[in-house]
VOGU-3710 file (C-alpha; in Angstrom, 3 decimals, decimal comma):
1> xxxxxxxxxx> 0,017/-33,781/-39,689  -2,882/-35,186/-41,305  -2,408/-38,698/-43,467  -5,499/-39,560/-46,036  -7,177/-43,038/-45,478  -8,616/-44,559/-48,488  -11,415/-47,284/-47,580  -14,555/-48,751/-48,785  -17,168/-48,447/-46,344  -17,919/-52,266/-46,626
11> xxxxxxxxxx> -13,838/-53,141/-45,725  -11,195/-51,967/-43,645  -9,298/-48,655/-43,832  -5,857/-48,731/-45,920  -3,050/-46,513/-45,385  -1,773/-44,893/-48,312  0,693/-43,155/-47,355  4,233/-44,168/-46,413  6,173/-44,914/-43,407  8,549/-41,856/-44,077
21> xxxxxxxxxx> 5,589/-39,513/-44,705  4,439/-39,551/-41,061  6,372/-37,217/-38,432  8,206/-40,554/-36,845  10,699/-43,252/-37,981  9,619/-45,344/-35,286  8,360/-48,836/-36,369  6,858/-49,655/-33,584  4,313/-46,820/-33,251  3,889/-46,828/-37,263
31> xxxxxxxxxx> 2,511/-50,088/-36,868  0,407/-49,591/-33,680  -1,119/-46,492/-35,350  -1,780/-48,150/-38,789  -3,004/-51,395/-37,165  -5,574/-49,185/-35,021  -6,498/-47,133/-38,169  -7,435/-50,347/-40,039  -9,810/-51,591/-36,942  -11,673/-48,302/-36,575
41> xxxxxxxxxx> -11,844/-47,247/-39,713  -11,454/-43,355/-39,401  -11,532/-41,371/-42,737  -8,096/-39,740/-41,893  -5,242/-39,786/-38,952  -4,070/-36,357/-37,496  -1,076/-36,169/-35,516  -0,959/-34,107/-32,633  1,977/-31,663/-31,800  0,306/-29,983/-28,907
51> xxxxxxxxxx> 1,162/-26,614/-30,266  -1,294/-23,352/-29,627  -2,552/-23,835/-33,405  -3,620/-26,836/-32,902  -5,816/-26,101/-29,638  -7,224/-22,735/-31,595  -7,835/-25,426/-34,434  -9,725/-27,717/-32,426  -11,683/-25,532/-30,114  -12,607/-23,902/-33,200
61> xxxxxxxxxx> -13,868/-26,955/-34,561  -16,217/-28,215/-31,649  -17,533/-24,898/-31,078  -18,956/-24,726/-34,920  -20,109/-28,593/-34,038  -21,501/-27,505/-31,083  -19,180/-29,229/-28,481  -18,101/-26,595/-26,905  -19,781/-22,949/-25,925  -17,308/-20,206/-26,402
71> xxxxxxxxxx> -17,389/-18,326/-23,095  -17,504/-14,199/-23,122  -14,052/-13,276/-24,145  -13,672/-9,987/-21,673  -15,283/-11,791/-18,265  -13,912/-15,468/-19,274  -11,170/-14,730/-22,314  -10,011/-18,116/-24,247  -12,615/-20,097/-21,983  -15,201/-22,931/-23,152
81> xxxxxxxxxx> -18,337/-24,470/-21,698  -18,987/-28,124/-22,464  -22,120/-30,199/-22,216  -21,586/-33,882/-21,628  -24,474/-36,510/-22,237  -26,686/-36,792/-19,437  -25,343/-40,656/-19,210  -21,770/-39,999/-19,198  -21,023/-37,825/-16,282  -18,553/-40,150/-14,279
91> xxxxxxxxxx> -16,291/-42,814/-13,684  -17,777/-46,020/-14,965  -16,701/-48,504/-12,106  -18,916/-51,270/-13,014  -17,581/-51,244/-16,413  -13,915/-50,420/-15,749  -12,130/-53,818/-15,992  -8,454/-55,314/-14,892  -7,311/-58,269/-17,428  -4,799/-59,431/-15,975
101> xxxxxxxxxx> -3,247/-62,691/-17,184  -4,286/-64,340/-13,730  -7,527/-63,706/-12,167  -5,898/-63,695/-8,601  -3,503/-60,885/-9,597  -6,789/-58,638/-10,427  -8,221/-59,192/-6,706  -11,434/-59,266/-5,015  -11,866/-55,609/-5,512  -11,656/-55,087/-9,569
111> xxxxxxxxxx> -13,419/-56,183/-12,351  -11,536/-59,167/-13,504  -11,645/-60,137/-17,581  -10,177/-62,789/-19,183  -7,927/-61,055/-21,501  -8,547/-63,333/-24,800  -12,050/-62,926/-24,360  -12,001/-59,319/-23,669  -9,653/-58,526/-26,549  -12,313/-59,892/-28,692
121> xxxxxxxxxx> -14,893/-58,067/-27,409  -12,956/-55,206/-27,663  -12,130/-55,950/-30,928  -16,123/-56,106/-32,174  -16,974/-53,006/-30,549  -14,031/-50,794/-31,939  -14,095/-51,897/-35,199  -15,660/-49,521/-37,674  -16,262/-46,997/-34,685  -14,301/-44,467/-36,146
131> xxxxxxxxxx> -16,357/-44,350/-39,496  -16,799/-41,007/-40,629  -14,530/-38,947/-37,909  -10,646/-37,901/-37,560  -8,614/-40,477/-35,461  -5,731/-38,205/-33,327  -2,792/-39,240/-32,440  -1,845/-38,101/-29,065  2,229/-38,480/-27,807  2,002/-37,614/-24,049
141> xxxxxxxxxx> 4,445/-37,253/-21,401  3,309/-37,798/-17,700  6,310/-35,953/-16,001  8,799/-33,612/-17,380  9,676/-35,344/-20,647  13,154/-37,809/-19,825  12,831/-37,540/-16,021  13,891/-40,416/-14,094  10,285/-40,619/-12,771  8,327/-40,106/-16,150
151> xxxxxxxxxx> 6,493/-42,225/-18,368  5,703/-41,816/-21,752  2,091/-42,741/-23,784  0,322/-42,164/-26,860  -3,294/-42,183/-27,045  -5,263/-42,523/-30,676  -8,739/-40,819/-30,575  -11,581/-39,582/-32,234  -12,838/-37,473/-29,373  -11,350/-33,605/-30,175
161> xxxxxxxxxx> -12,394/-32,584/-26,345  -10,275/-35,461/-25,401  -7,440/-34,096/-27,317  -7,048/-30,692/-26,166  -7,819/-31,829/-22,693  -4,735/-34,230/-22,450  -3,035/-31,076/-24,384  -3,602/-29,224/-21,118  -3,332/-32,469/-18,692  -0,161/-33,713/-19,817
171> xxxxxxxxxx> 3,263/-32,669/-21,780  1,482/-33,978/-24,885  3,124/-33,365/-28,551  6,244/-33,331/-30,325  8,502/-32,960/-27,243  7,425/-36,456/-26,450  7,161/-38,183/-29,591  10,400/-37,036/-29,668  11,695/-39,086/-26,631  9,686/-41,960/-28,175
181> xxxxxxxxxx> 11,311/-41,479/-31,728  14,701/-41,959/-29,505  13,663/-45,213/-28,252  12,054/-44,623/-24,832  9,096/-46,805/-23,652  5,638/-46,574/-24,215  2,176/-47,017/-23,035  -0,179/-47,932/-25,723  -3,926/-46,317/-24,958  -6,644/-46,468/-27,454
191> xxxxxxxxxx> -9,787/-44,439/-26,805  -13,055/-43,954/-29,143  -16,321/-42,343/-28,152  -18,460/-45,334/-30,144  -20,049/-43,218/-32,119  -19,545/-43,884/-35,628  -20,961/-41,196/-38,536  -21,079/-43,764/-41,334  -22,193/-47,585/-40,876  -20,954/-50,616/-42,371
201> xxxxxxxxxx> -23,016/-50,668/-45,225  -22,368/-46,829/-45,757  -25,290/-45,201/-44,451  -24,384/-41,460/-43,070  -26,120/-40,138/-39,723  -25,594/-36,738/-38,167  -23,737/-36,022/-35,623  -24,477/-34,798/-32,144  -22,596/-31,977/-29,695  -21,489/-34,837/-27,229
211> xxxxxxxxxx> -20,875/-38,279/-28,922  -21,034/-41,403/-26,948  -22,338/-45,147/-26,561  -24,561/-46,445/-23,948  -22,315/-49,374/-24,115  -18,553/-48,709/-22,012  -15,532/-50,614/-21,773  -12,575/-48,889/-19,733  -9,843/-51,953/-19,931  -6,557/-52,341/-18,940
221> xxxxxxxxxx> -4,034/-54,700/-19,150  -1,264/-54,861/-17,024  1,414/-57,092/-18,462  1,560/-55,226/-21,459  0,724/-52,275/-20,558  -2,334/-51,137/-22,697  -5,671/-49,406/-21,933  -8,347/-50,079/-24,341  -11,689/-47,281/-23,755  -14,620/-47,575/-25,655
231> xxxxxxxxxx> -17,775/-45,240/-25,379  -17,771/-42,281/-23,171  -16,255/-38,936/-23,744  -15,874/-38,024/-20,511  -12,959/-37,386/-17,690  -10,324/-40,180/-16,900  -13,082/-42,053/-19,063  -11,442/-40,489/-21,907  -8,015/-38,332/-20,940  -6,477/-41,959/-20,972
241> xxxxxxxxxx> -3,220/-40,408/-19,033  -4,932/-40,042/-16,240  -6,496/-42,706/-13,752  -6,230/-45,330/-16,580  -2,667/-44,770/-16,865  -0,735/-42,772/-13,751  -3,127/-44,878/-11,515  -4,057/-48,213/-12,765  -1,640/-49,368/-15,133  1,182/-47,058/-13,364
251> xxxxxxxxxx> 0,659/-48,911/-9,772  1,282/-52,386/-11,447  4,669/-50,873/-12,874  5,560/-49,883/-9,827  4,807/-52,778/-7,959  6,947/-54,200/-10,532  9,527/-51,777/-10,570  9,764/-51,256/-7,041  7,881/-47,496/-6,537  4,246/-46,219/-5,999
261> xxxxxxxxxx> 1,622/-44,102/-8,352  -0,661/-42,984/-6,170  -3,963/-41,010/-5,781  -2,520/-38,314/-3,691  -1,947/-34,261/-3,966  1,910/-32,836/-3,480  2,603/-29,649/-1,378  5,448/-28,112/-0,555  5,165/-26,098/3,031  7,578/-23,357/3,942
271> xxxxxxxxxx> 7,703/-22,351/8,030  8,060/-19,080/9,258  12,362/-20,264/9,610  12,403/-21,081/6,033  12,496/-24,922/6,160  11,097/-26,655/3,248  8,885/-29,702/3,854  6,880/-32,126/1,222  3,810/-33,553/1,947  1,798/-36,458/-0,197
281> xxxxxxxxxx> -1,791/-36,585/0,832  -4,187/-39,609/-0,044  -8,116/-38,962/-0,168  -11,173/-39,834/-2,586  -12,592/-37,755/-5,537  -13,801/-34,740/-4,473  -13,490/-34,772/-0,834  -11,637/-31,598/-1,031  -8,417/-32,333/-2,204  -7,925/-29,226/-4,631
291> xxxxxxxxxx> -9,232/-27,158/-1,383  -5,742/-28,467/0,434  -3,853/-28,147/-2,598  -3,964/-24,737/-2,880  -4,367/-23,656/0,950  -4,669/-20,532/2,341  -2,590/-20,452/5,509  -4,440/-18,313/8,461  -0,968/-18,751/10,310  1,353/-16,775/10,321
301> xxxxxxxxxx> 4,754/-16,839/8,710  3,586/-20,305/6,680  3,845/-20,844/3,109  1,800/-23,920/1,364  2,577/-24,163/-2,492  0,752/-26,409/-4,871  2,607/-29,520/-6,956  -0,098/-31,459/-7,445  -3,765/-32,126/-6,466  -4,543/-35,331/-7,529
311> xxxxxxxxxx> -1,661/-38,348/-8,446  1,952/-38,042/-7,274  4,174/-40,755/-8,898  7,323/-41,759/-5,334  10,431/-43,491/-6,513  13,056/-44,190/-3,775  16,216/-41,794/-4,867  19,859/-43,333/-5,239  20,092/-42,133/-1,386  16,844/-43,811/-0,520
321> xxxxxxxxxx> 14,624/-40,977/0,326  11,302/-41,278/-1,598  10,639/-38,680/-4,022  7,579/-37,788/-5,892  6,357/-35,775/-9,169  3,050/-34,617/-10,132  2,858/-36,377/-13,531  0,099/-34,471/-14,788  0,240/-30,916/-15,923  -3,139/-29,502/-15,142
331> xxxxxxxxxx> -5,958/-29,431/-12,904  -9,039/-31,620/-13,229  -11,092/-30,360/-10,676  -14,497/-30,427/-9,344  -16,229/-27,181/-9,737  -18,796/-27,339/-7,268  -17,774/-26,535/-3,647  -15,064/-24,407/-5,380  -15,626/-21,016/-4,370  -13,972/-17,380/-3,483
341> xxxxxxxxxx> -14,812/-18,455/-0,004  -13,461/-21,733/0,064  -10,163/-21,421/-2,511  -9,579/-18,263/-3,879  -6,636/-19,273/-5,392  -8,911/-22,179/-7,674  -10,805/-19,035/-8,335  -8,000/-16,568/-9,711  -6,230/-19,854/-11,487  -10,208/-20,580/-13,529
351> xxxxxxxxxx> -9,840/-16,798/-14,834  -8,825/-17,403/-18,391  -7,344/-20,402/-20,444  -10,271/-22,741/-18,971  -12,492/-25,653/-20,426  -15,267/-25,663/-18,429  -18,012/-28,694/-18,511  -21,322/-29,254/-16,981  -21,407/-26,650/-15,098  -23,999/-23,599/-15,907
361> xxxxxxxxxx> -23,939/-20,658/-18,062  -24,900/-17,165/-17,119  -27,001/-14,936/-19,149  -23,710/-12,631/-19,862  -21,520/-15,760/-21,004  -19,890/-16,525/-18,084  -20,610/-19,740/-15,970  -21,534/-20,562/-12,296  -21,958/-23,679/-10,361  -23,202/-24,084/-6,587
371> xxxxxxxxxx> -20,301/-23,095/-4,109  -18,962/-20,308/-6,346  -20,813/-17,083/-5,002  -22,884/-17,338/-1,811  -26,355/-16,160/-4,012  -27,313/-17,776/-7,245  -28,089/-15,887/-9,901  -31,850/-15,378/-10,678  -31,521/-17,280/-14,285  -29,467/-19,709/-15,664
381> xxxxxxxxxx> -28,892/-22,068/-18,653  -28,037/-25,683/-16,274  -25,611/-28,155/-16,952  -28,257/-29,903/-19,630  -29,359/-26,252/-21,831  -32,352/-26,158/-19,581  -33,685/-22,936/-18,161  -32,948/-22,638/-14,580  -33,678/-20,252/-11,400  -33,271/-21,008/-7,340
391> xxxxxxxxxx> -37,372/-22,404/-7,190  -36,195/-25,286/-10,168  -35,533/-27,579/-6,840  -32,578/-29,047/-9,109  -28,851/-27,996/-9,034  -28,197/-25,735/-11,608  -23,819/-27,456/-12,559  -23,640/-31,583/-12,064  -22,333/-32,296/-8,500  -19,589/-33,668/-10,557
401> xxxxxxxxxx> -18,887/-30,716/-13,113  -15,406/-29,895/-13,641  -12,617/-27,600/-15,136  -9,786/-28,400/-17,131  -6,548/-25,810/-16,763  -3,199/-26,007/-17,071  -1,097/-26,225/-13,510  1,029/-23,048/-14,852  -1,892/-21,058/-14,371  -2,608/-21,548/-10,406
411> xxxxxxxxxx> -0,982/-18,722/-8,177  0,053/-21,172/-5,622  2,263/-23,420/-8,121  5,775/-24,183/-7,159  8,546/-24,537/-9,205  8,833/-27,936/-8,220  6,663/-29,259/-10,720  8,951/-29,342/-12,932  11,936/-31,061/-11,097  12,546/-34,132/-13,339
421> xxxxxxxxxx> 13,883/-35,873/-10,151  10,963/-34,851/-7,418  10,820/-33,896/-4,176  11,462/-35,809/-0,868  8,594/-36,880/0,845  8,702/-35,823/4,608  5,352/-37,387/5,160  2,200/-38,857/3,966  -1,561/-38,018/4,734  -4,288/-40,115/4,660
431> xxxxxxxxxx> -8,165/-39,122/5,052  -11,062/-39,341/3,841  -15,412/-37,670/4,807  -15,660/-38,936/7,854  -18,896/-37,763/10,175  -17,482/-39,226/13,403  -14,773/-41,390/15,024  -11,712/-40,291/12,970  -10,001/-38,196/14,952  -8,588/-34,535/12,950
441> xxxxxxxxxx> -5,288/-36,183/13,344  -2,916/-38,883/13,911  0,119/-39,695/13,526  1,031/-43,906/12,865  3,659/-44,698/15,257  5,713/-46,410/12,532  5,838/-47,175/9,086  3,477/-50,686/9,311  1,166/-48,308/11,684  0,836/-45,992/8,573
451> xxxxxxxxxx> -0,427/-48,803/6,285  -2,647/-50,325/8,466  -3,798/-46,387/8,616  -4,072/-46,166/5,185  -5,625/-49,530/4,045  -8,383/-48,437/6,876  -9,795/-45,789/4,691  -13,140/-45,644/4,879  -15,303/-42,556/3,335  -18,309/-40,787/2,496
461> xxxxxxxxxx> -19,184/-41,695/-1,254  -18,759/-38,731/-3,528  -20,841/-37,960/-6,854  -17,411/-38,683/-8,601  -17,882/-42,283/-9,215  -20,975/-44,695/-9,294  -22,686/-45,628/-6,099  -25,116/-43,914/-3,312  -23,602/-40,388/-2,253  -23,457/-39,953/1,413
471> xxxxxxxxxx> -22,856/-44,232/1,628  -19,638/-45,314/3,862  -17,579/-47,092/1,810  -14,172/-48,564/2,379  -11,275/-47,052/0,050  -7,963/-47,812/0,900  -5,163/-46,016/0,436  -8,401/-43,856/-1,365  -7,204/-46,260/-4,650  -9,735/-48,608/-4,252
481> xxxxxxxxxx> -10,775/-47,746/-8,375  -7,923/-47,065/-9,159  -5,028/-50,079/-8,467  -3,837/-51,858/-11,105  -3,509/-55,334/-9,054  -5,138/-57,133/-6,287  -5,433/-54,925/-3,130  -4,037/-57,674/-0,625  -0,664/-57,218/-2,750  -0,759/-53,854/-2,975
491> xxxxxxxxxx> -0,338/-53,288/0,758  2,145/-55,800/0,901  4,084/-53,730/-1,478  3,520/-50,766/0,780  5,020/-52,693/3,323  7,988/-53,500/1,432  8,776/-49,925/0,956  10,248/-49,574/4,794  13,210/-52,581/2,961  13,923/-50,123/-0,258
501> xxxxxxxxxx> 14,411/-47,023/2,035  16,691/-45,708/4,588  14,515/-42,758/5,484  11,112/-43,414/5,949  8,017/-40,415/5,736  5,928/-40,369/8,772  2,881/-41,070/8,169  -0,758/-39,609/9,518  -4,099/-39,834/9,055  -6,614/-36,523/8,850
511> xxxxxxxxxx> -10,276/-35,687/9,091  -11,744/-32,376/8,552  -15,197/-33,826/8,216  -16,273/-34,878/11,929  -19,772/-33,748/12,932  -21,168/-32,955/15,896  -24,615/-34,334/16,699  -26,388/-31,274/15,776  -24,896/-32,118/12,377  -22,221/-29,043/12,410
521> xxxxxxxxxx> -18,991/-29,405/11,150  -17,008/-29,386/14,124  -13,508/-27,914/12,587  -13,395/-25,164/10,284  -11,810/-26,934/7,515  -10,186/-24,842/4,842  -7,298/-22,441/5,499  -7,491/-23,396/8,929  -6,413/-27,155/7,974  -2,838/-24,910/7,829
531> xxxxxxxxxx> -2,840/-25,512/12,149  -3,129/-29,320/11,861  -0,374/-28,984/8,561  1,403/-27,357/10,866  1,702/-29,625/13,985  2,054/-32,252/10,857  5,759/-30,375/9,899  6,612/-29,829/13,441  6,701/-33,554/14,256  9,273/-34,463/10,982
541> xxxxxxxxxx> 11,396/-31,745/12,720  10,724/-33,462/16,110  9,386/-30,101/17,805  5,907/-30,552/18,546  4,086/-32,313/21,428  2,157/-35,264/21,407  0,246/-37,749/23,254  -0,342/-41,413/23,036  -4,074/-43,001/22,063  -5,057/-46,679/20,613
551> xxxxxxxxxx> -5,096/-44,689/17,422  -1,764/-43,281/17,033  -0,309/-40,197/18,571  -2,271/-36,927/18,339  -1,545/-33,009/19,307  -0,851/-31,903/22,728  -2,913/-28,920/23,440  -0,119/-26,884/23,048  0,944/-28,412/20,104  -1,446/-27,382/18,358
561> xxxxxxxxxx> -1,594/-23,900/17,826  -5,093/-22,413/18,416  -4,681/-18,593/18,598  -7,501/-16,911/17,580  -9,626/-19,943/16,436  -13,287/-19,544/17,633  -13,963/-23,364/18,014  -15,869/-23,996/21,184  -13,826/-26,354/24,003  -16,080/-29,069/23,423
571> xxxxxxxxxx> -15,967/-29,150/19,215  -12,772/-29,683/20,502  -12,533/-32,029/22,418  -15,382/-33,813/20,324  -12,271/-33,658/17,302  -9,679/-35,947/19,422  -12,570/-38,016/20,495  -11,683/-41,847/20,576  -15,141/-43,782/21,181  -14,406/-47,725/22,276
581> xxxxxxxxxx> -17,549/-49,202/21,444  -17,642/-47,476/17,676  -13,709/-47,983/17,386  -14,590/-51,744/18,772  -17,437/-51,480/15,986  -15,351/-49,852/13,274  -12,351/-52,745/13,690  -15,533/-55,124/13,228  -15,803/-53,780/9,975  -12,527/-53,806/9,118
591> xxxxxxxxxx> -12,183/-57,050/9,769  -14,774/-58,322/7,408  -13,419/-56,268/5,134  -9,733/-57,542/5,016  -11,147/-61,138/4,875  -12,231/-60,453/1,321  -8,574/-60,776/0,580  -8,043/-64,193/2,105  -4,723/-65,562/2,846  -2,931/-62,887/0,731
601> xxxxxxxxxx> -3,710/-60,105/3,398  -0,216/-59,649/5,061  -0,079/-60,974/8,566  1,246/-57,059/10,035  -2,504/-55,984/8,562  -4,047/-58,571/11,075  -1,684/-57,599/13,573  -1,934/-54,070/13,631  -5,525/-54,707/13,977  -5,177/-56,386/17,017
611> xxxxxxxxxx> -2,969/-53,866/18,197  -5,744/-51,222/17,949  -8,103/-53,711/19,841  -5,747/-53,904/23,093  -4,885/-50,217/23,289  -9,072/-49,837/23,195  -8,760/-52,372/25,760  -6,908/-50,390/28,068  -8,912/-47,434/27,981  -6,018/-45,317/30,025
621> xxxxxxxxxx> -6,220/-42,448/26,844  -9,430/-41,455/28,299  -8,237/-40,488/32,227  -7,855/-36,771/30,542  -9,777/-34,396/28,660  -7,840/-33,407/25,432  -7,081/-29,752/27,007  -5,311/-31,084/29,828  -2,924/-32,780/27,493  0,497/-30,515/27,692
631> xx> 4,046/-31,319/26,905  5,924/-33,144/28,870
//
């Protein structure tokens, strides 16, 4: 529903139309809306329903603008190529910001803003920045709308991508202005690309395919629950329900509210005698979580489904078993690496239905991206409209391009996703790109064991976010951008968890990345990571082997099933390798780490750490190669 804004280009916007003329009764929103309106100034407010209309509408519209490339309708049908800025590709970091009331509650590890000051800086920058353009109004449900675990938002924008993105990332439209309209809760998110047609004085300029503004400002405030973002069009940048909301502002509710949104993909994992486990898995941007999501299994008998692949929401149930939802509805995933090869079922799911951006086009309409096809085509149009062949000596998609689809679509989804209560959580992964000293798999003896495990993250850096790629950086609990609150607390409310349940997940840690020196990955990664998910389901049943190490308990040989598996004895036993001088080196830099937090680390962190040192001490792991290992 569209309502007509009357301004003068010198003053603020005026609504002129009346409370009863806009699809809600609810005062609250009809003020938040109008209030917005008259700081940005848009020349008219669209309510979205999320209806197929309105997607045909919009797509529509930013192809004619130029926005979006309409793919070839027979080898890509209802598919779209967009083409970001060439300075708004990523996660801003360095100008993502946590204004909390105090700055101790924001942490060494987050941009801390006072929130007077920032409101007022938000408050110049937004105002007017809607001149010219349509400001949407987005309801959104994260979760099935009026599930136990869901939260509701609404997002105001002038972006049109970002619209019928959150259309396909969350259960966006009437359904949940509905539940809002009945009086449910409500995250306020307010998002505008900073690109104003008209200026203050009324001067018109053109507009351009992807608007943005050198200048960015992703805020969020905590206490009351808003995310302000000002300037880029681009991924959780801009699809506000994402890591601004299930992550940042959605992990200080639940440290308030006693559960966890994390950064972590769901699967549900059948065995060959039909029992049903759930797993929650924990690593950074693009180190191959989609891969795992939608696994292959080269066992037989095993079943993996797909729930989620990015943020699972865990609320202990009235029994007090932990149970999670996906709270998004689609699939944000990084294109390159994704290939027939590596996740067929990514492949088949990115058929049809599919928004598509920076990633390259093909001369027949269709787009490509390094990872998809073993050869490159001979000519393409790259990521920025340029010409492109294999000599260019550039790659031809961003190494963080993406696609945008709805969950429905993937082969491997499970009807789980739409449980309004969850699923138990039988365990929880942690890992991370790790070239050496992470073993392929551990399990934490206990549930403090399994945070220390966590908070110990360290990984590769990933083209996904600001910073050096290939750089080591520490990312606990792989949140480190994304917590709402200061870290220290954060694992103290992990801690707390083992108080608020009576049946804990076991917890493990996971590393498909080790090298050998020759540089070779030493495991085969991919549908073979089904043998180490495997051992991982036959522990919570309490029928698989395994032996002790400073680390945490890993597979017996026979535990691990190997049957044909061409990986050479000594990859092997180069996998369950436990080094003492780098572990001795590693707990170094843990240590300086941690002490960032000061005295609100919790003690168990310390101690675990010390735990570590003495088993390295002992050294009595290493009397046996790993083959020798058999059940007792």
């Amino acid at each position: 529903m569209t309502i007509e804004l009357t301004r003068d280009v010198t003053g603020p916007a005026t609504d002129t139309l009346s409370l009863t003329a806009a699809p809600t009764t609810d005062a609250a929103l009809l003020a938040w809306v109008r209030g917005t309106a008259e700081l940005t100034q848009p020349d008219e407010v669209v309510w979205c329903d999320g209806s197929p209309a309105e997607f045909e509408r919009l797509t529509d519209l930013m192809v004619a603008t130029g926005t979006l490339i309409r793919l070839d309708p027979v080898l890509r049908p209802n598919s779209f190529l967009a083409r970001s800025a060439p300075t708004d590709v990523a996660r801003v970091e360095s100008r993502t910001f946590i204004a909390s009331h105090r700055r101790e509650d924001a942490g060494p590890t987050n941009n801390w803003r006072e929130p007077g000051a920032l409101r007022e800086e938000l408050h110049g920058v937004f105002a007017g920045s809607m001149r010219g353009r349509t400001m949407y109004v987005v309801p959104f449900s994260m979760g099935p709308v009026g599930g136990p675990i869901s939260q509701l938002g609404v997002q105001v924008t002038d972006s049109p991508y970002a619209v019928v993105s959150m259309g396909v990332m969350t259960r966006m439209g009437a359904q949940a202005l509905a539940a809002i309209e009945a009086g449910a809760p409500w995250v306020p998110a307010v998002h505008s690309v900073g690109f104003p047609l008209v200026d203050a004085i009324g001067r018109v300029r053109p507009d351009v395919p992807w608007p943005c503004n050198d200048l960015k400002y992703i805020a969020h405030f905590p206490e009351s629950r808003e995310i302000w973002s000002f300037g880029s069009g681009y991924g959780g940048n801009a699809l506000l329900g994402k890591k601004c909301f299930a992550l940042r502002i959605a992990s200080a509710m639940g440290r308030q509210e006693g559960w966890l949104a994390e950064h972590m993909l769901l699967l549900k994992v059948t065995s060959p005698e039909q029992r049903v486990f759930h797993l929650a898995a924990a690593f950074p941007s693009a180190c191959g979580k989609t891969n795992l999501a939608m696994l292959r299994p080269t066992i037989p008998g095993w079943q993996v489904e797909t729930i989620g692949d990015d943020i699972a929401w865990m609320r202990p149930d009235p029994e007090g078993r932990l149970r999670a939802i996906n709270p998004e509805a689609g699939f944000f995933g990084v294109a390159p690496g994704t290939g027939w090869a590596t996740n067929p079922t990514a492949m088949e799911m990115l058929s049809e239905n599919v928004i598509f951006t920076n990633v390259a086009l093909t001369d027949d309409g269709d787009v490509w991206w390094e990872g998809m096809t073993e050869q490159a085509p001979q000519h393409l149009i790259d990521w920025q409209g340029r010409d492109w062949t294999p000599d260019s000596g550039r790659p031809a998609a961003h190494p963080n391009a993406r696609f945008t689809v709805a969950a429905s679509q993937c082969p491997s989804i499970a009807d789980d996703i739409d449980d309004p209560a969850g699923v138990p959580v039988d365990a929880i992964l942690f890992g991370g790109r790790r070239r050496s000293n992470v073993p392929l798999v551990t399990q934490a003896a206990d549930w403090s064991a399994g945070v220390f495990l966590g908070a110990s993250i360290s990984s590769e850096q990933t083209a996904a976010a600001e910073g050096t790629v290939g750089e080591l950086r520490h990312d606990p609990f792989a949140m480190l951008p994304f917590a709402g609150y200061d870290m220290a607390d954060y694992f103290g409310h992990w801690l707390s968890m083992q108080d608020r349940l009576e049946e804990l997940p076991l917890v493990f840690g996971v590393n498909w990345f080790r090298r050998g020196d020759d540089g070779r990955f030493l495991w085969p990664g991919f549908g073979e990571n089904s043998r180490v998910l495997e051992w991982i389901c036959r522990r919570v049943e309490g029928t698989a082997g395994a032996h002790e190490t400073p680390l945490g308990l890993v597979p017996t040989a026979d535990g691990l099933t190997l049957d044909g598996l061409d990986v050479p004895a000594a990859d092997l036993e180069e996998l369950f390798r436990v080094d003492p001088a780098a572990w001795s080196a590693e707990l170094d830099r843990l240590e300086t780490y941690f002490a960032r937090f000061g005295d609100k680390l919790p003690a168990q962190i310390g101690r675990d750490v010390e735990r570590v040192r003495a088993g390295l001490r002992e050294q009595r792991w290493t009397a046996q190669r790993w083959l020798d290992w058999r059940v007792d």
